[in-house]
N, C-alpha and C positions, 0 to 999 in steps of 0.2 A: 737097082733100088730106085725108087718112084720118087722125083723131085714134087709131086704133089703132095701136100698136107695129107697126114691118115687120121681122118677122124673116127675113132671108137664111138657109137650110136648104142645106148639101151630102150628097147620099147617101151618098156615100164610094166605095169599089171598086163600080165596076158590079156587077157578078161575084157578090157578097154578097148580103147580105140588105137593106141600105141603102134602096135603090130602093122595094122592095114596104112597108117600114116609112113611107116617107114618102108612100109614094102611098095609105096606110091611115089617113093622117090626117083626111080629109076636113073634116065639123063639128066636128072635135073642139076646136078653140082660134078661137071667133066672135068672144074680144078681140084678136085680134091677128091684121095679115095676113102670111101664111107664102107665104114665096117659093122655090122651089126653083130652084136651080142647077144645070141638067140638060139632059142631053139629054132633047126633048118623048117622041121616040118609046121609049125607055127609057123613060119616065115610064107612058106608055099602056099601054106593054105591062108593067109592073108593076100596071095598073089603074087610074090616077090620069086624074080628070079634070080639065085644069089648063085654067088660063084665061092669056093674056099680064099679064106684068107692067109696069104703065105707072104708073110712081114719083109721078106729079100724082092717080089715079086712086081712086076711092074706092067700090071693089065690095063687094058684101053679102056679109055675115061668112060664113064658112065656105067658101073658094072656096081653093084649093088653086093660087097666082100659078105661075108659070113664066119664068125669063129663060135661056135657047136657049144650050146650050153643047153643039156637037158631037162623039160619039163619035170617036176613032181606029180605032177595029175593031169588027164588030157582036158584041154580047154572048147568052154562054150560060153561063145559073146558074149556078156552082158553080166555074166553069172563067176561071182566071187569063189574063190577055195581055196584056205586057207594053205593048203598042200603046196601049193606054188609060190607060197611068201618066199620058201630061202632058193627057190630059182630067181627072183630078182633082184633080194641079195645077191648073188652069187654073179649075176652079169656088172650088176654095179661093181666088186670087189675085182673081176677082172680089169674092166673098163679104167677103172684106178689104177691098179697094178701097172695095167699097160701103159699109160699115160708118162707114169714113176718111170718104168725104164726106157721111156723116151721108144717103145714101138706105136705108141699115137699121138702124136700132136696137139691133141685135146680131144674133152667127149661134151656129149651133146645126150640130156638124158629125156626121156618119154614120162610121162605122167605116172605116179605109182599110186597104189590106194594102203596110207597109211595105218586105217583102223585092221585090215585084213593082216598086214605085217604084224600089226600088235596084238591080234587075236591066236596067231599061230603061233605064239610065243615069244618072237623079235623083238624087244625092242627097239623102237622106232620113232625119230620126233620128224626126220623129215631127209630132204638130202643133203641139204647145208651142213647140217649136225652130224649126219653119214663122212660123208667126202673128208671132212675138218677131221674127225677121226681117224679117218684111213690112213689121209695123210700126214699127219702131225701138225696139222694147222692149230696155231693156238686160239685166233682170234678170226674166225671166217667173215668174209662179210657180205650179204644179200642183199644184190641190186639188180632191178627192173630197169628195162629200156626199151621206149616205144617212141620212136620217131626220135626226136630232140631231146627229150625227157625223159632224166637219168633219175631212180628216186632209191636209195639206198637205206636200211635198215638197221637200227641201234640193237635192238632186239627181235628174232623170230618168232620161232613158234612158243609161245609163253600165254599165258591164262593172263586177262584184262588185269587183272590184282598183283600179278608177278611182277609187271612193268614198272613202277617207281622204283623198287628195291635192286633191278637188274639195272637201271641206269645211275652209273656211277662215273666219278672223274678219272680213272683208271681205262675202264671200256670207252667212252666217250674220245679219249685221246689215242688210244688203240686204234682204235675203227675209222676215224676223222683220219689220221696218217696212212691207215692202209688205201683208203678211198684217194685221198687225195697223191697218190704212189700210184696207183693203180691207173688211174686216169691218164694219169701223166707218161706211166708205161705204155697203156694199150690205146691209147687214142690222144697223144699226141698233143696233151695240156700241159704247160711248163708250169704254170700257174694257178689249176684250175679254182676255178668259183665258186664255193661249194655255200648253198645256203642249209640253215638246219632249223628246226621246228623247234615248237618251246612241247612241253608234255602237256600243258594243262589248258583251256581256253583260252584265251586270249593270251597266250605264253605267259599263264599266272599273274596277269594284270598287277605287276608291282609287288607281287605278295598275297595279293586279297584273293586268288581263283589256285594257291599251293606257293611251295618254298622251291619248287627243285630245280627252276628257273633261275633265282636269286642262291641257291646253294652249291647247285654242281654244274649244271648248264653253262651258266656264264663265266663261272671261272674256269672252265674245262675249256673254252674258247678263247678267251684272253691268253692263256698259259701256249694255244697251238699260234695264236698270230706272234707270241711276240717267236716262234719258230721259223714265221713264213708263210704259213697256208693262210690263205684268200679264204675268208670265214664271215657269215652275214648269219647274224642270229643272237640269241632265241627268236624265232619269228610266229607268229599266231599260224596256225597250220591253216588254217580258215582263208584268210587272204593270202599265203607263200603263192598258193598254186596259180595264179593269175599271172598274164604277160606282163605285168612290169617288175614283178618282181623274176621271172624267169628269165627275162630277155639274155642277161649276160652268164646265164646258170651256168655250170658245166652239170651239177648236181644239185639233187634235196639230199639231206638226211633227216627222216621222220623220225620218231623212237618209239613207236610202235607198228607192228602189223599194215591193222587197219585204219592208221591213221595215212599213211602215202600209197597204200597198192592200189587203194578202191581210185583215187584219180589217176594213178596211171592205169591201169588197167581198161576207167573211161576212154582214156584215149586211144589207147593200142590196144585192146582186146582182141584177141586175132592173130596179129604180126607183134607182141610184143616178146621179151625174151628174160629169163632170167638166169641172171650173171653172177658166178661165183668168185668174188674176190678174196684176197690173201690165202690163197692157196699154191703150193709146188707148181699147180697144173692149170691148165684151164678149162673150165666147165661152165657150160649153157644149156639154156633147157626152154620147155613150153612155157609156157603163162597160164596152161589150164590144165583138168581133171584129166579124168578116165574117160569121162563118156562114159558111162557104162550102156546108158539106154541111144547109144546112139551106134556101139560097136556091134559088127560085123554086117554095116547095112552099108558099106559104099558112101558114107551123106558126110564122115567127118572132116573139116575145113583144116589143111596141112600149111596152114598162113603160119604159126606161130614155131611148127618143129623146120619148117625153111628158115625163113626168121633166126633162130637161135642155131641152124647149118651156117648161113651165112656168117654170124657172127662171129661161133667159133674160128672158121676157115680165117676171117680177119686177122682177129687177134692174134693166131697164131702166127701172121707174119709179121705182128706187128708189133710183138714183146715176145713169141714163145720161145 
Protein backbone atom coordinates (compact mmCIF):
# COMPACT_ATOMS: atom_id res chain seq x y z
CA UNK A 1 0.00 0.00 0.00
CA UNK A 2 1.32 3.50 -1.13
CA UNK A 3 2.39 5.78 1.80
CA UNK A 4 1.58 8.72 -0.68
CA UNK A 5 -1.70 10.67 -0.26
CA UNK A 6 -4.59 9.11 -2.80
CA UNK A 7 -6.37 11.92 -4.02
CA UNK A 8 -9.87 11.21 -5.59
CA UNK A 9 -9.95 14.10 -8.76
CA UNK A 10 -13.64 14.71 -10.60
CA UNK A 11 -13.36 16.61 -14.02
CA UNK A 12 -16.62 18.23 -13.60
CA UNK A 13 -18.95 18.79 -16.96
CA UNK A 14 -17.47 16.78 -19.59
CA UNK A 15 -18.27 19.44 -22.01
CA UNK A 16 -15.66 22.00 -20.29
CA UNK A 17 -12.48 22.28 -19.92
CA UNK A 18 -12.27 19.90 -16.70
CA UNK A 19 -11.14 16.67 -18.69
CA UNK A 20 -8.12 18.12 -20.67
CA UNK A 21 -6.89 20.14 -17.27
CA UNK A 22 -6.84 16.85 -15.61
CA UNK A 23 -5.42 14.81 -18.24
CA UNK A 24 -2.47 17.57 -18.37
CA UNK A 25 -1.50 16.64 -15.02
CA UNK A 26 0.69 13.84 -15.75
CA UNK A 27 4.35 14.14 -13.54
CA UNK A 28 3.18 16.93 -12.11
CA UNK A 29 2.30 15.92 -8.23
CA UNK A 30 5.00 12.35 -7.72
CA UNK A 31 3.81 12.83 -3.86
CA UNK A 32 0.72 12.00 -4.15
CA UNK A 33 -1.43 9.30 -6.23
CA UNK A 34 -4.28 11.15 -8.20
CA UNK A 35 -7.18 9.21 -9.25
CA UNK A 36 -9.49 10.43 -11.68
CA UNK A 37 -13.16 9.71 -11.70
CA UNK A 38 -13.94 9.24 -15.29
CA UNK A 39 -15.05 8.08 -18.04
CA UNK A 40 -11.48 6.17 -19.56
CA UNK A 41 -12.37 7.07 -23.02
CA UNK A 42 -13.14 10.80 -22.10
CA UNK A 43 -9.99 10.71 -20.28
CA UNK A 44 -7.87 9.44 -23.72
CA UNK A 45 -9.38 11.49 -25.72
CA UNK A 46 -8.55 14.62 -23.68
CA UNK A 47 -4.88 13.08 -23.78
CA UNK A 48 -4.41 11.34 -20.60
CA UNK A 49 -2.77 8.30 -20.11
CA UNK A 50 -4.30 6.63 -17.07
CA UNK A 51 -3.46 3.54 -15.51
CA UNK A 52 -6.46 1.32 -13.45
CA UNK A 53 -6.95 2.23 -9.94
CA UNK A 54 -6.26 -0.68 -7.43
CA UNK A 55 -6.76 1.06 -3.84
CA UNK A 56 -3.89 -2.07 -2.18
CA UNK A 57 -1.65 -0.94 -5.28
CA UNK A 58 1.50 0.97 -5.10
CA UNK A 59 2.56 2.55 -8.75
CA UNK A 60 5.48 4.78 -9.51
CA UNK A 61 4.91 8.33 -8.95
CA UNK A 62 3.45 10.25 -11.62
CA UNK A 63 0.90 7.81 -13.12
CA UNK A 64 -2.31 9.63 -13.73
CA UNK A 65 -4.88 6.34 -11.68
CA UNK A 66 -8.38 6.02 -13.20
CA UNK A 67 -11.57 4.36 -11.49
CA UNK A 68 -14.24 3.82 -14.82
CA UNK A 69 -17.44 5.89 -14.50
CA UNK A 70 -19.53 5.84 -17.59
CA UNK A 71 -20.66 8.68 -19.96
CA UNK A 72 -24.65 9.14 -20.56
CA UNK A 73 -24.14 10.53 -24.03
CA UNK A 74 -20.78 10.85 -25.97
CA UNK A 75 -19.21 14.34 -25.57
CA UNK A 76 -18.34 17.29 -27.86
CA UNK A 77 -16.32 20.39 -26.43
CA UNK A 78 -17.92 23.21 -25.80
CA UNK A 79 -21.49 21.76 -26.27
CA UNK A 80 -23.78 21.08 -23.13
CA UNK A 81 -26.24 17.54 -22.75
CA UNK A 82 -28.32 17.31 -20.47
CA UNK A 83 -27.73 13.16 -20.59
CA UNK A 84 -24.46 13.46 -18.77
CA UNK A 85 -25.82 15.58 -15.67
CA UNK A 86 -26.16 12.18 -13.55
CA UNK A 87 -22.53 10.99 -14.83
CA UNK A 88 -21.13 13.85 -12.84
CA UNK A 89 -23.23 13.24 -10.11
CA UNK A 90 -22.42 9.99 -10.12
CA UNK A 91 -18.17 10.67 -10.07
CA UNK A 92 -18.97 13.27 -7.22
CA UNK A 93 -20.96 10.39 -5.17
CA UNK A 94 -18.10 7.97 -5.60
CA UNK A 95 -15.35 10.48 -5.01
CA UNK A 96 -17.33 10.98 -1.43
CA UNK A 97 -17.95 7.53 -0.85
CA UNK A 98 -14.36 7.06 -1.29
CA UNK A 99 -13.08 9.75 0.81
CA UNK A 100 -15.84 8.24 3.84
CA UNK A 101 -14.10 4.95 3.84
CA UNK A 102 -10.90 6.44 4.04
CA UNK A 103 -9.62 4.81 0.13
CA UNK A 104 -8.83 8.76 -0.49
CA UNK A 105 -7.41 11.09 1.51
CA UNK A 106 -9.34 13.85 0.03
CA UNK A 107 -10.70 15.12 -3.56
CA UNK A 108 -10.21 17.83 -5.52
CA UNK A 109 -13.18 18.65 -7.85
CA UNK A 110 -13.28 20.25 -11.59
CA UNK A 111 -15.73 22.78 -12.52
CA UNK A 112 -19.51 21.70 -13.05
CA UNK A 113 -22.23 23.57 -15.12
CA UNK A 114 -25.07 23.80 -12.58
CA UNK A 115 -28.03 25.10 -14.80
CA UNK A 116 -27.38 21.76 -17.14
CA UNK A 117 -27.58 19.55 -13.64
CA UNK A 118 -30.90 21.45 -13.03
CA UNK A 119 -32.23 21.16 -16.47
CA UNK A 120 -31.82 17.27 -16.53
CA UNK A 121 -33.86 17.17 -13.59
CA UNK A 122 -31.11 17.20 -10.62
CA UNK A 123 -31.42 19.15 -8.30
CA UNK A 124 -28.62 21.26 -7.73
CA UNK A 125 -27.43 24.60 -5.82
CA UNK A 126 -23.76 23.73 -6.15
CA UNK A 127 -21.04 21.51 -4.54
CA UNK A 128 -20.96 22.91 -1.08
CA UNK A 129 -24.57 21.91 -0.67
CA UNK A 130 -23.73 18.53 -2.61
CA UNK A 131 -20.76 17.28 -0.29
CA UNK A 132 -22.74 18.78 3.08
CA UNK A 133 -25.42 16.28 2.02
CA UNK A 134 -23.48 13.45 1.15
CA UNK A 135 -21.83 13.59 3.94
CA UNK A 136 -23.91 14.51 6.95
CA UNK A 137 -22.39 17.85 7.40
CA UNK A 138 -24.75 20.06 9.07
CA UNK A 139 -23.30 23.39 8.68
CA UNK A 140 -20.51 23.31 5.48
CA UNK A 141 -18.51 26.09 5.11
CA UNK A 142 -17.09 27.89 1.85
CA UNK A 143 -13.61 29.39 1.76
CA UNK A 144 -11.46 30.81 -1.06
CA UNK A 145 -7.60 30.94 -0.78
CA UNK A 146 -5.27 32.85 -2.95
CA UNK A 147 -2.06 33.53 -1.68
CA UNK A 148 -2.44 34.88 2.07
CA UNK A 149 -5.88 35.53 1.75
CA UNK A 150 -8.33 33.43 3.33
CA UNK A 151 -12.00 34.92 2.68
CA UNK A 152 -14.79 32.60 4.03
CA UNK A 153 -18.65 32.64 3.53
CA UNK A 154 -21.70 33.18 5.87
CA UNK A 155 -23.96 32.19 3.06
CA UNK A 156 -23.68 30.50 -0.63
CA UNK A 157 -25.50 30.28 -3.21
CA UNK A 158 -28.77 32.37 -2.19
CA UNK A 159 -30.59 35.07 -4.30
CA UNK A 160 -29.42 38.86 -3.13
CA UNK A 161 -33.00 39.17 -1.04
CA UNK A 162 -32.34 35.64 0.67
CA UNK A 163 -29.34 37.10 2.50
CA UNK A 164 -30.62 39.11 5.71
CA UNK A 165 -33.08 36.37 6.68
CA UNK A 166 -30.22 33.44 6.31
CA UNK A 167 -27.88 35.43 8.49
CA UNK A 168 -28.85 34.57 11.94
CA UNK A 169 -27.13 34.25 15.56
CA UNK A 170 -27.35 30.46 15.35
CA UNK A 171 -25.41 30.10 11.72
CA UNK A 172 -23.10 32.94 12.50
CA UNK A 173 -21.75 31.09 15.63
CA UNK A 174 -21.90 27.83 13.80
CA UNK A 175 -19.72 28.88 10.93
CA UNK A 176 -17.38 31.48 12.95
CA UNK A 177 -16.43 27.98 15.29
CA UNK A 178 -16.04 25.83 12.33
CA UNK A 179 -13.65 28.36 10.56
CA UNK A 180 -11.87 29.08 13.37
CA UNK A 181 -11.33 24.80 14.21
CA UNK A 182 -10.63 24.46 10.84
CA UNK A 183 -7.70 26.87 10.69
CA UNK A 184 -6.36 25.78 13.54
CA UNK A 185 -6.60 22.16 12.33
CA UNK A 186 -5.35 22.52 8.91
CA UNK A 187 -2.92 25.23 8.96
CA UNK A 188 -1.68 25.40 12.12
CA UNK A 189 -3.42 28.65 13.95
CA UNK A 190 -3.95 28.28 17.65
CA UNK A 191 -5.43 31.41 17.78
CA UNK A 192 -6.44 32.44 14.42
CA UNK A 193 -7.63 36.11 13.58
CA UNK A 194 -10.46 36.06 11.91
CA UNK A 195 -12.08 39.50 10.76
CA UNK A 196 -15.86 39.53 9.45
CA UNK A 197 -17.91 42.09 7.46
CA UNK A 198 -20.87 43.97 8.53
CA UNK A 199 -24.01 43.20 5.72
CA UNK A 200 -25.06 46.51 4.98
CA UNK A 201 -22.68 49.73 3.90
CA UNK A 202 -20.68 50.89 6.02
CA UNK A 203 -21.62 47.88 8.65
CA UNK A 204 -24.95 49.73 9.04
CA UNK A 205 -23.52 52.90 10.13
CA UNK A 206 -25.04 52.87 13.77
CA UNK A 207 -28.26 51.85 12.61
CA UNK A 208 -28.95 54.41 9.91
CA UNK A 209 -27.66 51.93 6.49
CA UNK A 210 -29.99 48.35 8.49
CA UNK A 211 -30.27 46.76 12.13
CA UNK A 212 -28.54 43.37 11.42
CA UNK A 213 -25.34 44.84 12.58
CA UNK A 214 -26.74 46.12 15.93
CA UNK A 215 -29.09 42.89 16.02
CA UNK A 216 -27.30 39.62 15.18
CA UNK A 217 -23.89 40.56 13.99
CA UNK A 218 -22.61 42.02 17.06
CA UNK A 219 -23.92 39.92 19.59
CA UNK A 220 -23.24 36.84 17.61
CA UNK A 221 -19.46 38.12 18.14
CA UNK A 222 -19.42 39.07 21.56
CA UNK A 223 -21.17 35.75 22.66
CA UNK A 224 -17.93 33.65 20.44
CA UNK A 225 -14.94 36.13 22.18
CA UNK A 226 -16.20 35.69 25.47
CA UNK A 227 -15.49 31.68 24.17
CA UNK A 228 -12.01 32.56 22.92
CA UNK A 229 -11.91 33.02 19.14
CA UNK A 230 -9.93 36.23 18.05
CA UNK A 231 -12.86 38.05 16.36
CA UNK A 232 -12.64 41.80 14.73
CA UNK A 233 -15.94 43.01 13.50
CA UNK A 234 -18.77 44.15 12.03
CA UNK A 235 -16.24 45.84 9.76
CA UNK A 236 -17.56 47.96 6.47
CA UNK A 237 -16.57 45.32 3.76
CA UNK A 238 -15.37 48.48 1.77
CA UNK A 239 -12.15 49.25 3.72
CA UNK A 240 -11.65 45.22 5.53
CA UNK A 241 -10.06 44.29 2.22
CA UNK A 242 -6.97 46.76 2.51
CA UNK A 243 -3.39 45.83 4.33
CA UNK A 244 -3.88 47.23 7.49
CA UNK A 245 -6.68 45.81 8.22
CA UNK A 246 -5.37 42.22 6.78
CA UNK A 247 -1.82 42.33 8.06
CA UNK A 248 -2.62 39.98 11.17
CA UNK A 249 -5.70 38.25 9.22
CA UNK A 250 -5.73 34.44 9.38
CA UNK A 251 -9.31 35.07 7.64
CA UNK A 252 -12.45 37.48 6.39
CA UNK A 253 -15.88 36.14 6.84
CA UNK A 254 -18.17 38.20 4.33
CA UNK A 255 -21.87 37.23 4.47
CA UNK A 256 -22.60 37.29 1.27
CA UNK A 257 -21.31 35.82 -2.15
CA UNK A 258 -20.39 38.62 -3.87
CA UNK A 259 -19.46 40.64 -1.20
CA UNK A 260 -15.70 38.71 -0.54
CA UNK A 261 -15.18 36.34 -3.65
CA UNK A 262 -15.05 39.26 -6.24
CA UNK A 263 -11.68 40.62 -4.01
CA UNK A 264 -10.37 37.39 -3.73
CA UNK A 265 -10.77 36.24 -6.77
CA UNK A 266 -8.95 39.92 -7.83
CA UNK A 267 -6.14 38.51 -6.42
CA UNK A 268 -5.78 34.97 -7.14
CA UNK A 269 -7.65 34.46 -10.15
CA UNK A 270 -5.87 31.64 -11.61
CA UNK A 271 -4.11 29.86 -8.73
CA UNK A 272 -6.79 30.37 -6.22
CA UNK A 273 -8.59 27.32 -4.56
CA UNK A 274 -11.76 26.62 -3.00
CA UNK A 275 -11.91 24.97 0.38
CA UNK A 276 -14.55 23.10 1.89
CA UNK A 277 -14.72 23.32 5.58
CA UNK A 278 -16.64 21.30 8.38
CA UNK A 279 -16.90 18.38 6.53
CA UNK A 280 -15.91 14.44 7.45
CA UNK A 281 -13.35 14.88 4.47
CA UNK A 282 -11.44 17.23 2.74
CA UNK A 283 -12.38 18.76 -0.42
CA UNK A 284 -10.78 21.46 -2.89
CA UNK A 285 -11.59 22.56 -6.03
CA UNK A 286 -10.96 25.48 -8.98
CA UNK A 287 -11.81 29.13 -8.59
CA UNK A 288 -13.53 29.01 -12.03
CA UNK A 289 -16.21 27.69 -14.70
CA UNK A 290 -16.32 25.29 -17.41
CA UNK A 291 -14.88 27.19 -20.10
CA UNK A 292 -17.01 25.93 -22.37
CA UNK A 293 -15.76 28.23 -25.28
CA UNK A 294 -12.44 27.46 -24.47
CA UNK A 295 -12.63 23.36 -24.21
CA UNK A 296 -11.04 21.10 -26.26
CA UNK A 297 -8.72 23.71 -27.86
CA UNK A 298 -5.27 22.92 -25.69
CA UNK A 299 -5.41 27.04 -24.45
CA UNK A 300 -6.98 26.31 -20.86
CA UNK A 301 -4.80 27.69 -17.88
CA UNK A 302 -4.46 24.39 -15.12
CA UNK A 303 -2.93 27.32 -12.36
CA UNK A 304 -5.96 26.98 -10.18
CA UNK A 305 -6.88 22.76 -10.49
CA UNK A 306 -2.74 22.65 -9.32
CA UNK A 307 -3.42 25.02 -6.86
CA UNK A 308 -6.40 23.22 -5.22
CA UNK A 309 -3.93 19.55 -5.90
CA UNK A 310 -1.46 21.13 -3.92
CA UNK A 311 -3.64 22.07 -1.19
CA UNK A 312 -5.47 19.03 -0.86
CA UNK A 313 -2.14 16.93 -0.77
CA UNK A 314 -1.31 19.54 2.30
CA UNK A 315 -4.06 19.36 4.31
CA UNK A 316 -4.17 16.05 4.20
CA UNK A 317 -1.08 15.79 6.14
CA UNK A 318 -1.74 18.21 7.99
CA UNK A 319 -5.20 17.43 9.82
CA UNK A 320 -6.49 14.42 7.55
Amino acid sequence: MSSRPCVAITPGEPAGIGPELVAGLGETFPEARLVAIADPALMENAGATVTPFEPSADPAPGHLEIMPVPLGAPVTPGVLDPANAAYVLETLRIAVDGCLDNRFQAMVTGPVHKGIINEAGQPFSGHTEFLAERTGAAMPVMMLAADTLRVALATTHLPLRAVPDAITDERLCRILRILHNDLARFYGLSRPHILVTGLNPHAGESGHLGHEEIEVITPALERLRGEGLHLSGPLPADTLFTPRHLADAAAVLAMYHDQGLPVLKHVGFGHAVNITLGLPIIRTSVDHGTALDLAGQGVAEPGSLQAAIREAIRMSRAGG
